[in-house]
C-alpha positions in Angstrom: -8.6 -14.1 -9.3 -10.4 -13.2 -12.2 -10.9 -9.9 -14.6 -14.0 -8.9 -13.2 -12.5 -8.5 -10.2 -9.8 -6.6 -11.3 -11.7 -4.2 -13.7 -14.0 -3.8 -11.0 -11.4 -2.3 -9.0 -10.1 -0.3 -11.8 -11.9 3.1 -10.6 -10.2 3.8 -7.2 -7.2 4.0 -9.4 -8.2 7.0 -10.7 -9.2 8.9 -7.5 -8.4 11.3 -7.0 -5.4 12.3 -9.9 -8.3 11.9 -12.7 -11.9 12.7 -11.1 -13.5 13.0 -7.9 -15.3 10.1 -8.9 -15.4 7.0 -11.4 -18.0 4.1 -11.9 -17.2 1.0 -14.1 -19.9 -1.1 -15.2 -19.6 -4.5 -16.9 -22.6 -6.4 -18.8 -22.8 -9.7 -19.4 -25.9 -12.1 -21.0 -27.0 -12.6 -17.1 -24.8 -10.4 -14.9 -24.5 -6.7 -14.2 -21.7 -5.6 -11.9 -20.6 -2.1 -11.1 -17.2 -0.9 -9.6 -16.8 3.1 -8.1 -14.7 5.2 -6.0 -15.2 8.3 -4.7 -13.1 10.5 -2.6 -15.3 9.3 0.6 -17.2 6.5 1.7 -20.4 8.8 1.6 -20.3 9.9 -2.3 -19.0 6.3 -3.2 -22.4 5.2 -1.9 -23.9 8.0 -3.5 -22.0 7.0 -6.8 -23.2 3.5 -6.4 -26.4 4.2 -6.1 -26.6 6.5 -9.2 -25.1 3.3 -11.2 -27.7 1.2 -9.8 -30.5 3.3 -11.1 -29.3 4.1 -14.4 -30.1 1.7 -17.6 -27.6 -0.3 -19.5 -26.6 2.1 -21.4 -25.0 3.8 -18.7 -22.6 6.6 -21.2 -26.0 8.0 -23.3 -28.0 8.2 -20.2 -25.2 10.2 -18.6 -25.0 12.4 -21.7 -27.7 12.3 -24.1 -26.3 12.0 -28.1 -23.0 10.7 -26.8 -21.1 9.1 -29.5 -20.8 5.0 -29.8 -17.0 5.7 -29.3 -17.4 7.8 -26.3 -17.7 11.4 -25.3 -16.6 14.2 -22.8 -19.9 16.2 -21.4 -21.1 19.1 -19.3 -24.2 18.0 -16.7 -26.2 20.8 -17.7 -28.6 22.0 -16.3 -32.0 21.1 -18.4 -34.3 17.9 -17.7 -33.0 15.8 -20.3 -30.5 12.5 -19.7 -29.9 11.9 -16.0 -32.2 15.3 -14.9 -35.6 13.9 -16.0 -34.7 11.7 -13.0 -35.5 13.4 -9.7 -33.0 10.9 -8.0 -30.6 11.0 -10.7 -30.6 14.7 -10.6 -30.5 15.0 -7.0 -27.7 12.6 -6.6 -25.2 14.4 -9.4 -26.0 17.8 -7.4 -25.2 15.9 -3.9 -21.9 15.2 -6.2 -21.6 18.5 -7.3 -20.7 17.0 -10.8 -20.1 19.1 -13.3 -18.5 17.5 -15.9 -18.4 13.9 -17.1 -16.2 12.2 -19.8 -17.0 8.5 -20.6 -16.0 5.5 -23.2 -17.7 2.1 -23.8 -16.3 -1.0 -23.1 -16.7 -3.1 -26.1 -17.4 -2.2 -29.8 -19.0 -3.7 -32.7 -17.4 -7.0 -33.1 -18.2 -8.2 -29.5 -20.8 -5.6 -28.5 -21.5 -3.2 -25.8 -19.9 -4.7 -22.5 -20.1 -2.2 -19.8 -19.2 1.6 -19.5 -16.0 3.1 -18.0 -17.2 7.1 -16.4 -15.1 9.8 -14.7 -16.7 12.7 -13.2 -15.1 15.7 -11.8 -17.0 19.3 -10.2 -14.9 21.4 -12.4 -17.0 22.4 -15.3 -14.9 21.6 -18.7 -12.7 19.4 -16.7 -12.4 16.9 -19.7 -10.9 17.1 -23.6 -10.0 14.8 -26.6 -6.7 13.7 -24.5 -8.7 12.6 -21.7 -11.1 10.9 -24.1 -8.3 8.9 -25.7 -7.0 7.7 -22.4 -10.6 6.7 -21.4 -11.1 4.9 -24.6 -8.0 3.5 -24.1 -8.7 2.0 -20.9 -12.1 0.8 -21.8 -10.0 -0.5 -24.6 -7.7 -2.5 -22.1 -10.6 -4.2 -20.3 -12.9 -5.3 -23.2 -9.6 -7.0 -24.4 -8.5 -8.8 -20.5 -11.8 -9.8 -20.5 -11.3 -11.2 -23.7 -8.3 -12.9 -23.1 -9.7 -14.1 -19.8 -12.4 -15.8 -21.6 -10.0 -17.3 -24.3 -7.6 -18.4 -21.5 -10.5 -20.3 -19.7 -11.6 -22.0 -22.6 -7.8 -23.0 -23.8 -7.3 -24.4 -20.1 -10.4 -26.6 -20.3 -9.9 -27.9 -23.1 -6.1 -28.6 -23.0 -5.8 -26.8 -26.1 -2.9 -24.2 -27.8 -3.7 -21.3 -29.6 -0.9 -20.8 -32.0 -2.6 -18.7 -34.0 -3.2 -14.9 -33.7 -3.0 -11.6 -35.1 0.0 -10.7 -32.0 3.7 -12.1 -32.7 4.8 -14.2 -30.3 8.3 -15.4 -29.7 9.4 -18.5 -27.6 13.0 -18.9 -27.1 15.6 -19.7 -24.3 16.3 -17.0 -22.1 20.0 -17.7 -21.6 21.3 -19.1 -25.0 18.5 -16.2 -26.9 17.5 -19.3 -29.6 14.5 -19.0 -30.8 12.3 -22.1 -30.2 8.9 -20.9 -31.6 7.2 -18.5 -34.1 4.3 -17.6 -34.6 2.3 -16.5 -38.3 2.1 -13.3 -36.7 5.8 -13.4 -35.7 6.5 -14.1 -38.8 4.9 -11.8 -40.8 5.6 -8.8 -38.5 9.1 -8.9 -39.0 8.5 -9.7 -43.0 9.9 -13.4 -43.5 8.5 -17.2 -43.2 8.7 -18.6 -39.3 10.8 -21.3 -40.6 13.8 -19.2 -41.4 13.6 -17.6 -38.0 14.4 -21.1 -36.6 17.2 -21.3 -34.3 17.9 -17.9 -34.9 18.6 -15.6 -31.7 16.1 -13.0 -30.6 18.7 -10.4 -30.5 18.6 -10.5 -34.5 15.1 -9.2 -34.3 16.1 -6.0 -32.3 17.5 -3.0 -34.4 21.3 -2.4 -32.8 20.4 0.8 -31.4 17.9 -0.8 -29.2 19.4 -4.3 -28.5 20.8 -2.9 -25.0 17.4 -2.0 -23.5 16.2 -5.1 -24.9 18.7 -6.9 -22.9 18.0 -5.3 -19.7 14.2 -6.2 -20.0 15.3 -9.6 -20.2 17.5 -9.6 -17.6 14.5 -8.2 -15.0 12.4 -10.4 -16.6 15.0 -13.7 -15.4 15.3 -12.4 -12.2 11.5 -12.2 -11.3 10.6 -15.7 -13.4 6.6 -15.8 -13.6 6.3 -12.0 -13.6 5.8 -10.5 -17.4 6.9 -6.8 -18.1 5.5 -4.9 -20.5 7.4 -2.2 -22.8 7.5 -0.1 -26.1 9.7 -1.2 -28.1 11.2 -1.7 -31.6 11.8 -4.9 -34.0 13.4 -5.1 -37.5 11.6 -6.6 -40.5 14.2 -8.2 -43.0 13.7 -5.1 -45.4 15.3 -2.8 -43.1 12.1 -1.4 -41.6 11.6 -0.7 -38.2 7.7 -1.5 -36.4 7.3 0.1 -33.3 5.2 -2.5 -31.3 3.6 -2.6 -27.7 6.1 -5.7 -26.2 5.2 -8.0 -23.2 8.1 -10.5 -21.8 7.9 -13.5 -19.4 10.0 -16.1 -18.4 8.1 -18.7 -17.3 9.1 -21.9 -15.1 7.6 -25.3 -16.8 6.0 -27.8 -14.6 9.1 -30.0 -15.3 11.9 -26.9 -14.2 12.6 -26.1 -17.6 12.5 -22.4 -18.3 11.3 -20.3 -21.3 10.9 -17.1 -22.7 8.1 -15.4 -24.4 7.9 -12.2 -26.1 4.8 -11.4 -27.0 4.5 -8.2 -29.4 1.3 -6.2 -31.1 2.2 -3.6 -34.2 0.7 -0.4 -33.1 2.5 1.5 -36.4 -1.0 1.7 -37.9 -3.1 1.2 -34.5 -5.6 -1.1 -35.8 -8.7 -2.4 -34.4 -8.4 -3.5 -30.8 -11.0 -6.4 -31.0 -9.0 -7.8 -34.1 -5.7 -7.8 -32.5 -6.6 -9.6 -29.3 -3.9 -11.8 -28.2 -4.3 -15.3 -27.9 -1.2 -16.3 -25.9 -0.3 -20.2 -25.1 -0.6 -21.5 -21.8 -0.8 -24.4 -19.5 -3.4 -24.7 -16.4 -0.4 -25.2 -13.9 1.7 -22.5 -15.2 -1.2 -19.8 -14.6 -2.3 -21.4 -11.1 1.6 -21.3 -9.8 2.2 -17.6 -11.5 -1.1 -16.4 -9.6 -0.1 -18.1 -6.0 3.0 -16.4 -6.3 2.3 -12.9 -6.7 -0.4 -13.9 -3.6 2.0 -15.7 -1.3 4.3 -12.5 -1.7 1.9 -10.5 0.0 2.5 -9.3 3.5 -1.6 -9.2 4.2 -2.5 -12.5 4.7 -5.0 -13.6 1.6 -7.3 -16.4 2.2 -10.2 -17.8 -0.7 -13.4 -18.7 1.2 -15.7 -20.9 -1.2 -19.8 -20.6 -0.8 -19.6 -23.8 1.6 -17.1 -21.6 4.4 -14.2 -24.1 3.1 -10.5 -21.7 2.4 -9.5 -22.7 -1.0 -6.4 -20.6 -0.9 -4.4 -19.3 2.1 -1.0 -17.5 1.2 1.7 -17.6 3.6 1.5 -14.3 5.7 -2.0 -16.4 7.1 0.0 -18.7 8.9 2.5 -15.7 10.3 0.0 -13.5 11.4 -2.4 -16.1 13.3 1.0 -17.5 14.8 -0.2 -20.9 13.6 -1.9 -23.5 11.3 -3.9 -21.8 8.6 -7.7 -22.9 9.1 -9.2 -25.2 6.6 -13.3 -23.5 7.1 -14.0 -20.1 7.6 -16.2 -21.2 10.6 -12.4 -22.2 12.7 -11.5 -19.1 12.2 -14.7 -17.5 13.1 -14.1 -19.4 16.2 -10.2 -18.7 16.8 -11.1 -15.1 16.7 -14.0 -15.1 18.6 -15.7 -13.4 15.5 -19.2 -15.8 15.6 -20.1 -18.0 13.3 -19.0 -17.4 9.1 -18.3 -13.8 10.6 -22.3 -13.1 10.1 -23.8 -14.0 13.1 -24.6 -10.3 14.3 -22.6 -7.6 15.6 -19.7 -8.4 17.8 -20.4 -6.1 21.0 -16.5 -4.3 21.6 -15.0 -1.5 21.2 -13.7 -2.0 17.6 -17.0 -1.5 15.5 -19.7 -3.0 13.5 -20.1 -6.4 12.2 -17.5 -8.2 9.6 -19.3 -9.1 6.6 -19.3 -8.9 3.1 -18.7 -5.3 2.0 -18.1 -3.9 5.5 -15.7 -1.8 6.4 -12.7 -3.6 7.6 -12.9 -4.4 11.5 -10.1 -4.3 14.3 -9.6 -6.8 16.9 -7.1 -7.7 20.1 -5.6 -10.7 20.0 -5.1 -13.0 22.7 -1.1 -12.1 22.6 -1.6 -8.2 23.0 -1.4 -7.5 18.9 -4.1 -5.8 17.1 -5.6 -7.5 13.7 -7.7 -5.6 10.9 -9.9 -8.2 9.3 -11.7 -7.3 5.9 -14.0 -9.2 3.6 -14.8 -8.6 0.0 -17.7 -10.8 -2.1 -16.1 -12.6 -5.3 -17.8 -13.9 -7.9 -15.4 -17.1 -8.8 -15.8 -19.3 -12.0 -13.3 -22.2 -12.8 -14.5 -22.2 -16.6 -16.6 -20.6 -19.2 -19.5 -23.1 -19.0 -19.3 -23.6 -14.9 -21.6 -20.7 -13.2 -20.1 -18.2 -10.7 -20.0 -19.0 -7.4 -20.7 -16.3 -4.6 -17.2 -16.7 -2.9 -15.4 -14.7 -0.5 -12.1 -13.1 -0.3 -10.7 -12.4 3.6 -7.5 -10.2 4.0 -5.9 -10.6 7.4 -3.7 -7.3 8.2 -1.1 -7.3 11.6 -1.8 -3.4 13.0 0.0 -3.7 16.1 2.4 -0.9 15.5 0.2 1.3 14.2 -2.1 1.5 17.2 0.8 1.2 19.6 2.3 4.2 17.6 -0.7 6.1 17.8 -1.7 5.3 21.6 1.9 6.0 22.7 1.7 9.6 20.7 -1.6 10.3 22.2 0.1 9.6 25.2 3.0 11.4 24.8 1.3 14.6 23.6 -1.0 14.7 27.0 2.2 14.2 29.0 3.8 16.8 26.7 1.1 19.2 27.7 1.4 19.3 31.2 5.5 19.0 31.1 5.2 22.4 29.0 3.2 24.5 31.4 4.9 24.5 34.3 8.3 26.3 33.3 5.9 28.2 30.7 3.8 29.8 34.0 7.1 29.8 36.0 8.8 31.9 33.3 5.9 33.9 32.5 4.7 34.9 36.3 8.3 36.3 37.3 8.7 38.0 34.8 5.6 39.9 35.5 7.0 40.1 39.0 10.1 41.5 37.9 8.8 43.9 35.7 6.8 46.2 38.3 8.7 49.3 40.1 10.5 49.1 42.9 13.6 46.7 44.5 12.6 43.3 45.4 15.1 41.7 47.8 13.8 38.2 46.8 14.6 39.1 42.7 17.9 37.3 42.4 16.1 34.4 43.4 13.1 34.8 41.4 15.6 35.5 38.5 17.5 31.4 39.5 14.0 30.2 39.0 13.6 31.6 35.8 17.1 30.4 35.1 16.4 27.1 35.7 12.7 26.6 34.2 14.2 27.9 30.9 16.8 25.4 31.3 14.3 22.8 31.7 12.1 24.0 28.6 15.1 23.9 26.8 15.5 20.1 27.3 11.9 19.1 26.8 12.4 20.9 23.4 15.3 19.1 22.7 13.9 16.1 23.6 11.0 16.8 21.3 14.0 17.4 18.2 15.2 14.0 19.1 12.2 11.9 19.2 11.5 13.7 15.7 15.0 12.9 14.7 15.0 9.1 16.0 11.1 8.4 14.2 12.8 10.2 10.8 15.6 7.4 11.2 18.5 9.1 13.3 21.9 8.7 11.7 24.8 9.0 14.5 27.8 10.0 12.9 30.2 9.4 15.8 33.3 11.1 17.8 35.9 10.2 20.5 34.3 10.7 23.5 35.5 10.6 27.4 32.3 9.6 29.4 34.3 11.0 33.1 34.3 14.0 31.5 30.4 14.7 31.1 29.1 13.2 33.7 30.7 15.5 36.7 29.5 18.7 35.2 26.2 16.8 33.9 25.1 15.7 37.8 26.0 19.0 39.0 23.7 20.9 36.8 20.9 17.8 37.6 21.8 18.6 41.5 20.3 22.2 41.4 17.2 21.3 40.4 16.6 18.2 42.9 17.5 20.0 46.6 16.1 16.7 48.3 18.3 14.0 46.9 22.0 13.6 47.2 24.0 12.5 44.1 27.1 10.7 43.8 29.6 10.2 41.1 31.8 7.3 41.0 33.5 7.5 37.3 36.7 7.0 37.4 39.3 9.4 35.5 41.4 6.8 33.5 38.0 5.5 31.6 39.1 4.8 28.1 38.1 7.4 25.1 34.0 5.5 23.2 32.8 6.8 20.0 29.1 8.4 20.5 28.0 12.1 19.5 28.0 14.2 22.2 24.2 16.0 22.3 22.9 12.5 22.2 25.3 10.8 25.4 24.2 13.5 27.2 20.6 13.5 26.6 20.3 10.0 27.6 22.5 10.6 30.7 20.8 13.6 31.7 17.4 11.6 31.4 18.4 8.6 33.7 19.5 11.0 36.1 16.5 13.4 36.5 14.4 10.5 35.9 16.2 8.7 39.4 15.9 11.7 40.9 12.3 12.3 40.1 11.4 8.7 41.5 13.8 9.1 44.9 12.3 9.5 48.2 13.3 12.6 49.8 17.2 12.1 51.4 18.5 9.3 49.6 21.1 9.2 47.2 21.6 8.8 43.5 24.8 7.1 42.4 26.3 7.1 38.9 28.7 4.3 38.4 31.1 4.4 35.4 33.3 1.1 34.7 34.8 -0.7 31.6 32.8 -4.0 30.0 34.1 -5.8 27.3 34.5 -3.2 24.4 32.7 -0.5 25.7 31.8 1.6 28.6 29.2 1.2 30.8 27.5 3.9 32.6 24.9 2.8 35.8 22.3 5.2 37.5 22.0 3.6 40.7 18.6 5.0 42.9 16.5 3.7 46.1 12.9 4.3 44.2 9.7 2.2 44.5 11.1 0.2 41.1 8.8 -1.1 38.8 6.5 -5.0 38.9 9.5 -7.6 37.1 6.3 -8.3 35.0 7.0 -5.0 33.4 10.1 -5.6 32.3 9.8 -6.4 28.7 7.7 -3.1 28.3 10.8 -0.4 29.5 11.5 0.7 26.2 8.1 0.9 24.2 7.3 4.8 23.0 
């Protein structure tokens, strides 16, 4: 919703490919805010704490004589910088820190705005590479934030910036005319803005990269309110080429007109960041319906809480996951889930945690219908213009976990069950066999030696059912074969008879069933499963019947038992894992 949102979110980006732990801080005339990530919810508290006790000038404190323009450091071991503080000192050891490297965000012509800091436990982790990126990045923010101010201020005062050091072209994204130049424009590519009038884009592009060109207009028409960015190359009428740093959006007018803007920076000679800040037109409506797009995407549901409980913004996935209206105060949904009032009211006494509040950790609930929600909230500090103060907002994400807890119930589940299913042919297996290897003749060995037979035959299964339920959650392909049904199940029962002495089975497949297309291992599996599983659930002398008949355009196979059955109720939960 804003920029200080977003750089404040910055650091878990770079955890852990970059540092075991980063810490953004942004200044402002009247605000201080601070952004880390850790690689656990322990050191980020750790690392929060350290950037609440350190001054403003978060990079020299860190590593005394660091240069305005950044620095990589060793935490040493003497009493200077961070180590005259007993806290300090006792906090980078409970880090284990070692090495720091650290860029400010800001520079002369707007002043110092914050710090951007990666830390990492191996000594000498850092070098000039890693100090350019850093820069680079604390580069990146000052300017969004920048831009974020300029935006606000163009917004409010139904203004256009057409002037600015960037080139920006405007032109129609299916005919290529240009429709509008900037100075910039103009002078990048070395001629006046109005002889570029009219004039396609594609003249701009050097030949040998007009086809790349092309295909990041073509992405950028098929996702309309969505700008990509890309390195690219344009011709100035001299026959120079500039490489510049390109950004392209086609963007939907309020009246369903559609334009094109290509937006370019010259980094041949990588000036001054600060003086080449972009100052890109825009309209109020544009920017609101570009923003509730990339939200109403989202699969979480997204909802905007303002400081009186009222939802300012609820994306669609809101609606889907409560199955209904979205709430219009935070207080009806407090009250829909049963979450007390504004979600603060004190700690809700289940099984799924602490209390749902601002900077919590998110919090799982059971839904009336059976499904399991994850509920987060995060503080936002909202401003609709430069002159309006923040206001102490709230964002809520809604997430549907259902299938994740049933997935990891049913596999908690399934490994107890798999437990005891393993042991019993295991200790069969392994106690005959100690039997059968002590001296002497046992009259009672070809018996033990059928037991063993069978128990191995029955490990065998439970393993293969183990390959298949691997296969089936890795997404089981079946290929396919010609397949007669009456000729598996007769030898299939048989085998399936041996093992249940107290049930009678029957098999009632006729002969002349026509050829299906299945893969063999898995036809039988399944077969083999409803049949022990009839068996299992038999009373003692009944009978177990497997019916084979044609339906329309397949075959259908019945196992027919006289077992207890299961509640109708139950129905709908046969086939969950």
């Amino acid at each position: 919703m804003d920029i200080e949102t977003t750089a404040l979110a910055l650091p878990r980006l770079a955890i852990p490919g970059l540092a075991d732990w980063c810490a953004i801080r942004l200044l402002d005339d009247d605000l201080d805010r601070v952004g880390t990530a850790s690689r656990s919810p322990e050191e980020e508290a750790a690392v929060q704490r350290l950037a609440s006790i350190a001054p403003p000038d978060l990079g020299p404190w860190l590593a005394p004589g660091a240069a305005s323009g950044g620095t990589v450091a060793s935490i040493a071991g003497d009493a200077s910088g961070p180590l005259a503080d007993p806290e300090a000192a006792s906090i980078l050891e409970r880090l284990s820190t070692r090495s720091v490297v650290m860029a400010p965000i800001g520079g002369p012509s707007t002043g110092l705005q914050g710090w951007l800091v990666l830390g990492s436990r191996t000594p000498d982790r850092y070098g000039p590479e890693d100090l350019a990126m850093v820069r680079d990045v604390a580069d990146r923010v000052a300017v969004a934030r920048e831009r974020s101010r300029l935006f606000a201020a163009i917004t409010r005062f139904k203004a256009t910036v057409d002037v600015t050091e960037d080139a920006v072209y405007m032109f129609d994204p299916d005919s290529l005319r240009l429709t509008y130049v900037n100075r910039g424009g103009a002078d990048l590519v070395g001629c006046d803005a109005a002889d570029l009038g009219d004039e396609s884009i594609i003249r701009l592009q050097p030949a040998d990269h007009e086809t790349a060109f092309r295909m990041h207009l073509a992405e950028a028409r098929r996702r309309p309110g969505r700008s990509g960015s890309f390195t690219g190359v344009l011709a100035r009428r001299d026959g120079h080429r500039v490489p510049v740093d390109a950004r392209l959006q086609v963007v939907t007018l309020p009246d369903g007109a559609r334009t094109a803007i290509l937006t370019a920076r010259d980094i041949s000679d990588r000036i001054d960041v600060q003086a080449r800040l972009s100052r890109i037109a825009g309209d109020e409506r544009r920017q609101a319906a570009e923003l509730r797009a990339v939200i109403h995407a989202m699969g979480d549901g997204i909802m905007v809480v303002e400081p009186s409980g009222r939802v300012s913004l609820a994306n669609d996935a809101v609606a889907t996951i409560l199955g209904g209206d979205v709430p219009a105060e935070l207080a009806e949904l407090a009250e829909r889930l049963q979450l007390g009032s504004m979600f603060t009211s004190g700690p809700h006494e289940d099984e799924t945690g602490p209390e749902t509040g601002d900077g919590a950790q998110p919090r799982t609930i059971r839904l009336d219908d059976g499904r399991w929600l994850e509920i987060a909230t995060y503080p936002a500090d909202l401003a609709g213009s430069l002159t309006e103060e923040t206001r102490a907002s709230r964002i809520v994400v809604l997430r549907d976990v259902t299938r994740a807890r049933e997935a990891e119930a049913a596999r908690e589940a399934f490994l107890g069950v798999l437990s005891h299913e393993l042991r019993t042919p295991v200790t069969t297996i392994f106690g005959w066999a100690k039997v059968l290897q002590r001296p002497g003749r046992r009259p009672d060995r070809a018996e033990m030696l059928a037991d063993i037979e069978v128990e191995a035959d029955r490990l065998y299964r439970i393993v293969e059912d183990l390959l298949a339920l691997t296969r089936v959650e890795g997404g089981i392909r079946v290929e396919g074969e010609p397949l007669l049904v009456q000729h598996l199940a007769g030898p299939l029962v048989a085998s399936e008879a041996r093992r249940w002495g107290e049930v009678t089975f029957e098999v009632e497949v006729p002969s002349d069933l026509p050829a299906v297309v299945g893969e063999r291992t898995y036809v039988e599996q399944v077969l083999r499963n409803l049949v022990s599983n009839a068996a299992k659930y038999s009373p003692a002398g009944t009978v177990v019947t497997v019916v084979g008949e044609v339906a329309p355009e397949e075959v259908l196979i019945r196992v027919l038992d006289r077992g207890r059955g299961f509640d109708p109720e139950e129905a709908d939960r046969l086939f969950e894992l």
